[in-house]
Structures are given as C-alpha cells and as structure tokens.
C-alpha positions as CSV (number, residue, x, y, z in Angstrom):
1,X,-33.6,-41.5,-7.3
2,X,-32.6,-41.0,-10.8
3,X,-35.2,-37.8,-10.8
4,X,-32.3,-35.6,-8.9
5,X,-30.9,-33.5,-11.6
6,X,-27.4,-32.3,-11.0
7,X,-25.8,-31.3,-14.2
8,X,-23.2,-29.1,-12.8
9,X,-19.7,-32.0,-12.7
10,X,-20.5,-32.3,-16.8
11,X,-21.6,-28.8,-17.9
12,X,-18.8,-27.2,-16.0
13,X,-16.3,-29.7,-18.0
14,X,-18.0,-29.2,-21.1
15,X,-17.1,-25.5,-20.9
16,X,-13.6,-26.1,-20.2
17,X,-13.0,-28.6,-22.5
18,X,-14.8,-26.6,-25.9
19,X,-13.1,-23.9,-24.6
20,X,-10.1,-25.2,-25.6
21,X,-11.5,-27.3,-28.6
22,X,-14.3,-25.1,-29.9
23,X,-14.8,-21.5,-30.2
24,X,-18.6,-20.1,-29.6
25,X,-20.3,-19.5,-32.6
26,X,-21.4,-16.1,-31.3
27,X,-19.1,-13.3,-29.5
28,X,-21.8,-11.9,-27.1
29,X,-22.1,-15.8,-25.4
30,X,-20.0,-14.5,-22.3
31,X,-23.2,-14.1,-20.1
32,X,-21.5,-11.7,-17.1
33,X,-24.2,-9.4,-16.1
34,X,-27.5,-11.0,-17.0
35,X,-30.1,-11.0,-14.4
36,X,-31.8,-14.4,-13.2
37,X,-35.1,-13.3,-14.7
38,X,-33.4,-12.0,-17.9
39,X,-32.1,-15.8,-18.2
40,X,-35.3,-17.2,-17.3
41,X,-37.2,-15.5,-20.1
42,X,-34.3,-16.1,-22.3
43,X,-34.4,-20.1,-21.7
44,X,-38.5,-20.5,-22.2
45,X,-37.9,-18.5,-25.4
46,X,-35.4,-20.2,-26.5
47,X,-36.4,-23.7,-26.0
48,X,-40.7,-22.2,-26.8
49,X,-41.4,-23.5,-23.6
50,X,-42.2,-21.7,-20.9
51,X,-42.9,-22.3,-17.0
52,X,-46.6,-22.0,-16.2
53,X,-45.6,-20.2,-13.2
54,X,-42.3,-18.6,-11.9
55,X,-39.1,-20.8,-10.5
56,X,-38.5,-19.8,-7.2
57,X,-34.3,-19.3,-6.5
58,X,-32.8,-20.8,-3.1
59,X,-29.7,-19.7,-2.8
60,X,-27.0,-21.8,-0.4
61,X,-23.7,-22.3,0.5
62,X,-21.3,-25.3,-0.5
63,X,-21.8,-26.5,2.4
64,X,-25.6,-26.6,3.1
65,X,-26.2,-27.6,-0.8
66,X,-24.3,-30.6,-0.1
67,X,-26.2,-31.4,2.6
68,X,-29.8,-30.6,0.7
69,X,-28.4,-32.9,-1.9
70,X,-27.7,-35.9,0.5
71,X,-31.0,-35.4,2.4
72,X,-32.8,-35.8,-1.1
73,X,-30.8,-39.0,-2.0
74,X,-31.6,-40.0,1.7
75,X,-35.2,-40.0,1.2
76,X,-35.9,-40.8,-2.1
77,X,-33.7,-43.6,-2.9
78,X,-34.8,-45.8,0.0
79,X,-32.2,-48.6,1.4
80,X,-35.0,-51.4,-0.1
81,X,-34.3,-50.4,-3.7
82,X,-30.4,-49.7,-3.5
83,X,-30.4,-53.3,-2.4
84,X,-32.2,-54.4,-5.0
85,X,-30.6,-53.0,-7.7
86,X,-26.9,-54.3,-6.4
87,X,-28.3,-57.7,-6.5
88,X,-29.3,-57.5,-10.0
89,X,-25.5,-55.8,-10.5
90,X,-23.6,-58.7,-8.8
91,X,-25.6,-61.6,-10.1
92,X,-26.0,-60.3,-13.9
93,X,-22.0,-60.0,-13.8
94,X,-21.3,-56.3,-13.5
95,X,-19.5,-57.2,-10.6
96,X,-18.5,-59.6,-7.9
97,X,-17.7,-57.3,-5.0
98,X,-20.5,-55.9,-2.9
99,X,-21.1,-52.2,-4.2
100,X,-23.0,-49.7,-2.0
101,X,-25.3,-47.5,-4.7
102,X,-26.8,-45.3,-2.3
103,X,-23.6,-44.2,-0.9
104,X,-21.6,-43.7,-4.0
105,X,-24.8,-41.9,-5.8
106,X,-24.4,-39.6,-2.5
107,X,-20.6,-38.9,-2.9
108,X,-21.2,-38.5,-6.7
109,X,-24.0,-35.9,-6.5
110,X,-22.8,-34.2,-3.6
111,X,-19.2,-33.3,-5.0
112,X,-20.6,-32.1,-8.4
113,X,-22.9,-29.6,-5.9
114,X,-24.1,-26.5,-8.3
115,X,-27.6,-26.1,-8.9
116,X,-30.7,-28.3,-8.8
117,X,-34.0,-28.5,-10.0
118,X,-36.7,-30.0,-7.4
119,X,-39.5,-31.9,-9.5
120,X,-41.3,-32.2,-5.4
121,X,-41.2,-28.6,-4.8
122,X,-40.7,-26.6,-7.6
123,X,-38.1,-24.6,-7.0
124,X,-34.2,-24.2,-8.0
125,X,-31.2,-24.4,-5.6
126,X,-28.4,-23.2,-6.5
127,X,-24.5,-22.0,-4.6
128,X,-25.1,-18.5,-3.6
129,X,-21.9,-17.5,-6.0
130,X,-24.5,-18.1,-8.9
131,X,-26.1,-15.2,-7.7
132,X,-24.0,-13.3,-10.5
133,X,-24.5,-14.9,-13.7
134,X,-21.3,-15.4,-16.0
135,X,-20.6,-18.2,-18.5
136,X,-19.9,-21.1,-16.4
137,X,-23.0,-20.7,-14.6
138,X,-25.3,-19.6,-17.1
139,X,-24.1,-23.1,-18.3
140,X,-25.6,-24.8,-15.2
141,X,-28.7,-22.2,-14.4
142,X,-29.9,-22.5,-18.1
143,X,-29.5,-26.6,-18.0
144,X,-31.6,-26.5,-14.5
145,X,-34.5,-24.1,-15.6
146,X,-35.0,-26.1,-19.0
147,X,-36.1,-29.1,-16.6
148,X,-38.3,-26.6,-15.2
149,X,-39.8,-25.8,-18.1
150,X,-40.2,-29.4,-18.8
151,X,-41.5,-30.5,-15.6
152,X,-43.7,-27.8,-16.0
153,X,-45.7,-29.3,-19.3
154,X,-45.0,-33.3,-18.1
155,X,-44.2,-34.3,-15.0
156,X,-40.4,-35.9,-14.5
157,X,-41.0,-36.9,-11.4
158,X,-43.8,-39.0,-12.7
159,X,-41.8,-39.8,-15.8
160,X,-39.1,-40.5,-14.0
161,X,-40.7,-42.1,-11.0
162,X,-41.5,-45.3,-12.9
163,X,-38.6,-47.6,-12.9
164,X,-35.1,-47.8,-10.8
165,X,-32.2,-46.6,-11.6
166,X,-30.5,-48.9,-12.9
167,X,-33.4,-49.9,-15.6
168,X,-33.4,-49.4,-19.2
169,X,-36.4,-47.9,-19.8
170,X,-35.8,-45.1,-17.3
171,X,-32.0,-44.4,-18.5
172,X,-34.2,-44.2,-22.2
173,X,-36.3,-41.3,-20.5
174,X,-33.4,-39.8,-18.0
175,X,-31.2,-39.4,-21.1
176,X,-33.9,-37.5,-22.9
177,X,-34.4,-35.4,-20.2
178,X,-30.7,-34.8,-19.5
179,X,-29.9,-34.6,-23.5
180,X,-32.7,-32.4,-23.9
181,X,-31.4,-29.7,-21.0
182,X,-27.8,-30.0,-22.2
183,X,-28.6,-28.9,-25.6
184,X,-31.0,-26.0,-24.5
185,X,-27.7,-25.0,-22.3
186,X,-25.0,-25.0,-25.1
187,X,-27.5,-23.4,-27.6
188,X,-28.0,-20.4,-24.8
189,X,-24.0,-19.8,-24.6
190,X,-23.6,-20.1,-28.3
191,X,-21.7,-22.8,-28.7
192,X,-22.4,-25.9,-31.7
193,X,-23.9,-28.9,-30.1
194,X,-23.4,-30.9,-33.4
195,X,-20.0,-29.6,-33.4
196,X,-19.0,-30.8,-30.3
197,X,-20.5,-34.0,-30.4
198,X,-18.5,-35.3,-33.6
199,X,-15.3,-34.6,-31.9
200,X,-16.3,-35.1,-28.6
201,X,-16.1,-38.4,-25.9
202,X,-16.3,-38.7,-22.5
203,X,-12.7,-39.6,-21.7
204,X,-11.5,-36.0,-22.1
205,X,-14.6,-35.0,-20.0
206,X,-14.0,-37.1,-16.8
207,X,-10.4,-36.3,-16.5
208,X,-11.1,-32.6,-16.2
209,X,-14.0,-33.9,-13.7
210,X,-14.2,-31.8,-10.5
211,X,-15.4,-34.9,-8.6
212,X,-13.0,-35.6,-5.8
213,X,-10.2,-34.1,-8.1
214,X,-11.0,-36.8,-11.3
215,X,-11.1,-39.8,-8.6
216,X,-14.0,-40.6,-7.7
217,X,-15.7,-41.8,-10.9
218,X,-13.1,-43.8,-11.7
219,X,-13.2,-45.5,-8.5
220,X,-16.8,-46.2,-9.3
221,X,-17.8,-49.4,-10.8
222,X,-18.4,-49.1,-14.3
223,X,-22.2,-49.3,-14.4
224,X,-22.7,-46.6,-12.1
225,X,-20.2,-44.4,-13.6
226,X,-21.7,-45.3,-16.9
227,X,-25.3,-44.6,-15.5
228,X,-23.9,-40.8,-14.5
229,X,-22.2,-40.0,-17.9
230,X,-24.7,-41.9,-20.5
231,X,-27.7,-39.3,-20.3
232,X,-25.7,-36.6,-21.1
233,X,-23.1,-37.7,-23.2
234,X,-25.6,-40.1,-25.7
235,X,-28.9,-38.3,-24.5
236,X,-27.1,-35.2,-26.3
237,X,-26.4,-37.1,-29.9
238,X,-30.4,-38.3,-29.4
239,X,-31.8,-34.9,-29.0
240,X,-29.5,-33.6,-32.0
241,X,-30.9,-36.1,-34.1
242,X,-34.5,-35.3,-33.1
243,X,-34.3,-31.8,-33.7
244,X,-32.2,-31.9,-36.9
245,X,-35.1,-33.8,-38.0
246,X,-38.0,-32.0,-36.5
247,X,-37.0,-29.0,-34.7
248,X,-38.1,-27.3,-31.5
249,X,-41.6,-29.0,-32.3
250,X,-40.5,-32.2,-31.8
251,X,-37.9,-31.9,-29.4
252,X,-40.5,-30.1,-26.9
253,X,-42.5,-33.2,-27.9
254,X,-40.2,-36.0,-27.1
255,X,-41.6,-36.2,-23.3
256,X,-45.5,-36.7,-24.8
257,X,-43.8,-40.4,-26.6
258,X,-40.6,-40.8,-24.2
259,X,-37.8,-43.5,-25.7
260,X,-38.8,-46.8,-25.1
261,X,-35.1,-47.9,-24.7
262,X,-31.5,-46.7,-24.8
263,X,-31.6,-48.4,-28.3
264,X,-33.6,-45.5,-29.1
265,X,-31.7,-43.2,-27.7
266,X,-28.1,-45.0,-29.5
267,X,-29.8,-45.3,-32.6
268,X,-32.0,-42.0,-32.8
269,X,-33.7,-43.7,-36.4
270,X,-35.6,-46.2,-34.2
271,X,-37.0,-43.4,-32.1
272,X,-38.4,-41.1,-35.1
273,X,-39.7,-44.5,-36.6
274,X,-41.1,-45.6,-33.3
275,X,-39.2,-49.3,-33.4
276,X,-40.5,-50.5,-30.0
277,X,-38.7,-53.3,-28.1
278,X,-40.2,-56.7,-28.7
279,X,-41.9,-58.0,-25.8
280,X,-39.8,-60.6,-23.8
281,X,-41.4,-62.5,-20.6
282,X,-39.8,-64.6,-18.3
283,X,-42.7,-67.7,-17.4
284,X,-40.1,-70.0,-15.3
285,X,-40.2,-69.2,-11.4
286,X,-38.3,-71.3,-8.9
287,X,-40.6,-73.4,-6.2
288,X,-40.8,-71.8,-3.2
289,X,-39.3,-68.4,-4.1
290,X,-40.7,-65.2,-4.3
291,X,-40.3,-62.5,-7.3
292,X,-37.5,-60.2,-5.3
293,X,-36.9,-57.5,-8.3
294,X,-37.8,-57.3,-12.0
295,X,-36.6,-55.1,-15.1
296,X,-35.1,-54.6,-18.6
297,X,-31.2,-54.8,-18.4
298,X,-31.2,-53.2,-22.4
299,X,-28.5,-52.3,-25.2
300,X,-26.5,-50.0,-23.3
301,X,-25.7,-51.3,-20.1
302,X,-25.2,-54.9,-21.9
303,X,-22.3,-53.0,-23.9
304,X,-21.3,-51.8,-20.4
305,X,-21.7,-55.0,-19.1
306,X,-18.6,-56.3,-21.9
307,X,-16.3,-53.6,-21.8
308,X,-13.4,-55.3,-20.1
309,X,-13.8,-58.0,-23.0
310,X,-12.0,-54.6,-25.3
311,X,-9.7,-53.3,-22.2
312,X,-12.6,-51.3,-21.0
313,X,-13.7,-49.1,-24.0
314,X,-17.0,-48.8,-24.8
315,X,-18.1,-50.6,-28.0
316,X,-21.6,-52.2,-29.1
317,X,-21.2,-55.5,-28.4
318,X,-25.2,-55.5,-28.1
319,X,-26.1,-54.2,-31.5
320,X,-29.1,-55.7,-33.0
321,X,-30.8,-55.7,-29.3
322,X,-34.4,-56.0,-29.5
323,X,-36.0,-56.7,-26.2
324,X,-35.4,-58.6,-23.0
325,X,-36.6,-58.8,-19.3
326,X,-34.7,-60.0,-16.1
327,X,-36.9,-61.5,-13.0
328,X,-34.9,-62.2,-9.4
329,X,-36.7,-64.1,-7.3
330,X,-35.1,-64.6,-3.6
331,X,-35.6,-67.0,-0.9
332,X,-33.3,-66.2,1.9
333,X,-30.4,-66.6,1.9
334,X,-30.9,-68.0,-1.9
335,X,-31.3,-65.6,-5.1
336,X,-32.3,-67.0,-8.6
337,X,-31.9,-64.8,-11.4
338,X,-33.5,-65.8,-15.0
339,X,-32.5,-62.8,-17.8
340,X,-34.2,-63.5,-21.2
341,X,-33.7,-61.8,-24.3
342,X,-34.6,-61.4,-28.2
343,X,-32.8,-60.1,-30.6
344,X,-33.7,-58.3,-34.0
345,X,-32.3,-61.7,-36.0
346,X,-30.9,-64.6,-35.2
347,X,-26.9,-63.6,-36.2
348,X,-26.9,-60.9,-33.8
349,X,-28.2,-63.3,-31.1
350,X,-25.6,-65.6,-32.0
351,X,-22.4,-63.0,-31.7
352,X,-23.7,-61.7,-28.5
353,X,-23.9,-65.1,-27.0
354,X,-20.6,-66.1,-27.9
355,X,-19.0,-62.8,-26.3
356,X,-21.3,-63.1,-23.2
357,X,-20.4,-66.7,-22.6
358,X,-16.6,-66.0,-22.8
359,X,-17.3,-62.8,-20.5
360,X,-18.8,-65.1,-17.7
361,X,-16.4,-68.0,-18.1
362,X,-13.8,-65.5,-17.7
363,X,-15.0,-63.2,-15.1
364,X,-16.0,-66.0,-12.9
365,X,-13.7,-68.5,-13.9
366,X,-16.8,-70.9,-15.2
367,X,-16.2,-74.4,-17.1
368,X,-19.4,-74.5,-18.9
369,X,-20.1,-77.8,-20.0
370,X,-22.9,-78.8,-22.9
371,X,-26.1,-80.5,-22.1
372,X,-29.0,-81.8,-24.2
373,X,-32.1,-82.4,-22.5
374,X,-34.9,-84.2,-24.6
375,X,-33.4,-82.0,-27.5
376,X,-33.0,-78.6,-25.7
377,X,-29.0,-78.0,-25.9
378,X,-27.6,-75.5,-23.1
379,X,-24.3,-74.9,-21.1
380,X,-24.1,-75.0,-17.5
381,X,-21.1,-74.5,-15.3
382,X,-20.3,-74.1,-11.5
383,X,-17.9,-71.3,-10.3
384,X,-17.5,-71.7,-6.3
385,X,-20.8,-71.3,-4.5
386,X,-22.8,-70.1,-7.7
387,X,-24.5,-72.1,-11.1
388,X,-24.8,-70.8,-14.2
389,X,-27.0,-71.3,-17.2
390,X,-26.8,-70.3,-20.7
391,X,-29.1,-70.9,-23.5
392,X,-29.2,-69.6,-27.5
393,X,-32.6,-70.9,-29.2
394,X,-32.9,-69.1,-32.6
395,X,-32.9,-65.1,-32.1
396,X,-33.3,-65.4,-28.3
397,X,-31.8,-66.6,-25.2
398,X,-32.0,-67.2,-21.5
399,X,-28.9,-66.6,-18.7
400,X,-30.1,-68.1,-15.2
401,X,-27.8,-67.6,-12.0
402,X,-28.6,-68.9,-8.7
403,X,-26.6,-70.1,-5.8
404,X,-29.0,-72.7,-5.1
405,X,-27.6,-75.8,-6.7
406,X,-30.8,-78.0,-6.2
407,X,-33.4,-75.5,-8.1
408,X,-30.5,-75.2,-10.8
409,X,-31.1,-78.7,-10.9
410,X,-34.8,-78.5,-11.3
411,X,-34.7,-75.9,-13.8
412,X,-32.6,-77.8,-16.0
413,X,-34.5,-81.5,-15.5
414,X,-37.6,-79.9,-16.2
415,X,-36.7,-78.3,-19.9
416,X,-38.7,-75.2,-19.3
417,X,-36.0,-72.6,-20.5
418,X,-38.8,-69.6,-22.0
C-alpha cells in the first residue's frame, strides 16, 4: 500500500510554512501561467530524467479523487496484510489498543486529496483546480511527475511492492523515493532545500496540516503517523546528503542501490559507504505454530517505538542499530512473537536494552524477574494475559511475547534464545 504517493498534506504545508520562514532564492519561482507540458519538460530537465513516454493528466473533482484514492487503498492494501501488520504493532509494544491501519491510511490519504501518481497505470490524477498551475500546485504537480520520471527508469511499484508498510527496509526505499520528489519539487519553485532543513521539524508542519483541520494525525497512533511524515521529512536530509556529495548523478542513481535501512537514510554516511545491516535470523519456532508474519522492525521505528519514554519527542534511542528480524508465528487464538537484534557494539546494545526494558515494564505494567538457566541469564515477567521475555548476550538481544503461557514455558526450559 505504501506505493500510493500523495504528497499534497506535506508539500502544501511546506509552502506555507517557508513562506513565512524562508524567502525563495529566485523571484520568477511564482509559477502562475505555466502550462502542464511546460512543467513536465521543465521537471525531466531539471531532475536529467525524463519519462520514456508522456504522463497522461486525469483531472477530477474533490469529491471523485477522494473516492479514486479509497478504491486504490481498497484494493491494494488487502484486509490479510492490515491485520498482519497491527499484530506486529500491538505485540512489539507500539500499542495496546486495537488500531485499524487500513482505515486510518484511507482517512489519511483521502483528506490530503491533490494529485497522484499511478505506478499500475501510468498516469497522474490530479483536482481539476490544478488545471491552472500557480505555486502551490506546481509544488504538488512537480513532486508527482518526478515519481514519473522515476517509475519510468525503475519500477516503484516493484520497488516498492516488496515489503509491508510497516517494514524497515521499505520505509528505507519509500523515503528515498518521497525525499527524492520533495527535493526535485522545492528545487523547481526556488526555494533552498538545505536551508530549510537546518531550521526545519515536523511539529511546525503538522499543526498547519490540512488533515481534518490538524486532527487527524494527531489522533493517529504514533507509528502510523510517524510512517506518513518520516519519508519526507528524513528522506529529504538523505537525498541532500547524496547529492551534496554526488550530484544529480547520484541522486538519479539512488533507486539502481536503494537504502538498505532507515539507518541509511538517518545517517546518510552509511548509505554513500554502503554499511549494510548485519544479518540477524530468528532459528526458535514454537511447536505447533505456524510463521504468521515476518520483518525488520529497524532504527527508526525503534526510536518511535520509545518516544513516550522523552514525553513523546523523537530522539535516537536506537543509535548504533545494526540489524535485527522479527518472526510471529500464530496458532489461533495464540500469537508468539520472537524480535532479535544486533547491534554495532556491545555498549549500544546495552543502553537500548536498559531503555526498552523500562519501556515495557512501564507500558504494560511488567514485573520482570531474573532467571539463569544452565548459565543463560534473562528476565521474564507476566502482565495480565501476556509473557514477556527479554534477553542481552554481548552486542545482541532477543524480546519474545506470547499469550501462551505454556510455550513461554518451553521456550525458556529449553535455553534456545538465538
């Protein structure tokens, strides 16, 4: 689902809010009066990538590009995988309370309705009042026909098509798509990206949001509000640092090497040095139970993960990440989730544990008690109808949750904690 582009909530606010901060650098970046072809040939030279063929335009109403919008979230982000992906939110910790993803990704794409780029057919749909270009649209138009260009040379959908939504690896490619479209659009309109990001954060940017009049994301839980505003907000310092460093070469070459990881995209450095993720596996599977869901949970939604540990502001609790995996493996009505991960050395292993541990004692109201089994030391707790297990080993460790007590049981006995 994560392949529906729909940059117009954060363009639009970017605009107001350098507006006010930041003037252009240029005095001719007020685009009234520019034809749709004019800006199509200006994006592809700009960004020296062009489409292979023409974008066809469909022009709609507010009404009808809502309703496009929902149909595509309809059909490609089938019930099976929302499901999925809120059982790896509640049981990981990111929240208690059942969340509905497809229905909140629906509300959240439909009210930031603008223009959208369709990987499946080609084209561009976009509110019939962006028939006339001006600034705020050229904004939106020039972001939408950069993934065109893109798409045209390598595939987003396929790129994109990979992993779920809520899965690091393809937040690490969304965000370079996103960050890549963004920059293209605020070079076009003459504005400083640079500028704009050493000033800029994303608390000034969702107040002025137009989404249900600055209410809905904060209604959202944090992960999928987080999931929205990450690409473009972070995937915009990546690209920066890419092409400070190599240009429109190498930012039109990103997409040939995607990020491996939102590490990547935090820490740019790692990207341009190609620091891959260590390889993490998860060997333990319960008796009986089948493997329900799999991914990599990564650095950025970990830090997500801990933000009400700092009254909800964003910090890197996970620095010094370097790999991990998560397998869920279900037996109805039972779920057992194993998360394992390795870090770059063994002190950063150590400080995330000790904040992790204190996040799930607190959040769920655990009394973790130590245990030593033929020399393997762990915690383990109980909170209501759920068991938790936490284990630090050197520069890695291992988080199981399961709400069946009896293959909690086994899994500790039996010392197997890779």
């Amino acid at each position: 689902m994560k392949k529906i582009f729909s940059a117009a909530f954060l363009i639009s606010l970017w605009v107001l809010f350098q507006v006010l901060s930041h003037p252009p650098l240029v005095l001719n970046a007020q685009q009234d009066g520019l034809t749709i072809q004019e800006v199509k040939r200006r994006v592809a030279a700009l960004g020296n990538l062009d489409y292979k063929t023409d974008i066809p335009i469909k022009y709609l109403g507010k009404n009808l590009l809502r309703k496009y919008i929902a149909a595509r979230v309809e059909k490609e982000y089938p019930a099976e995988w929302a499901e999925k992906e809120e059982v790896f939110i509640r049981l990981m910790g990111f929240g208690d309370q059942p969340i509905d993803i497809k229905k909140l990704h629906k509300k959240i794409l439909t009210a930031s309705a603008g223009a959208q780029y369709n990987e499946k057919t080609k084209e561009l749909i976009a509110l019939k009042d962006y028939q006339a270009i001006d600034m705020m649209n050229a904004m939106i138009m020039v972001h939408e026909l950069r993934h065109a260009a893109l798409d045209a040379h390598f595939d987003l959908g396929a790129l994109l098509g990979k992993y779920p939504d809520y899965d690091d690896r393809g937040l690490a490619i969304l965000s370079a798509v996103e960050g890549d479209a963004a920059f293209t659009a605020l070079l076009f309109n003459g504005f400083n990206p640079e500028l704009m990001t050493s000033t800029y954060n994303s608390d000034p940017l969702l107040s002025f949001s137009p989404l249900g009049n600055s209410t809905q994301l904060y209604k959202t839980a944090d992960i999928v509000k987080h999931r929205f505003t990450m690409p473009y907000i972070d995937g915009l310092r990546f690209v920066i640092a890419v092409f400070n460093k190599k240009k429109w070469n190498g930012l039109n070459n990103i997409l040939a090497s995607p990020p491996d990881s939102s590490e990547q995209i935090l820490h740019p450095e790692k990207y341009i040095k190609r620091e891959k993720p260590i390889p993490v596996t998860v060997q333990y599977r319960p008796e009986g139970y089948e493997l329900y869901h799999s991914g990599v949970v990564g650095e950025y939604y970990l830090n997500v993960l801990l933000m009400a540990k700092n009254a909800n502001k964003y910090m890197d609790f996970a620095n010094g990440w370097g790999g991990d995996t998560f397998n869920i493996y279900r037996k109805s009505p039972s779920h057992f989730l194993a998360w394992k991960s390795a870090w770059d050395e063994e002190k950063f292993c150590a400080a995330f544990y000790f904040i992790f541990k204190q996040y799930i004692e607190k959040t769920f109201m655990v009394n973790f008690k130590e245990g030593n089994i033929r020399g393997s030391i762990f915690s383990a707790g109980q909170a209501g109808d759920n068991y938790f297990f936490l284990r630090k080993a050197r520069n890695e460790m291992i988080y199981v949750r399961t709400n069946d007590r009896s293959q909690m049981n086994k899994f500790i006995y039996g010392g197997n904690y890779d």
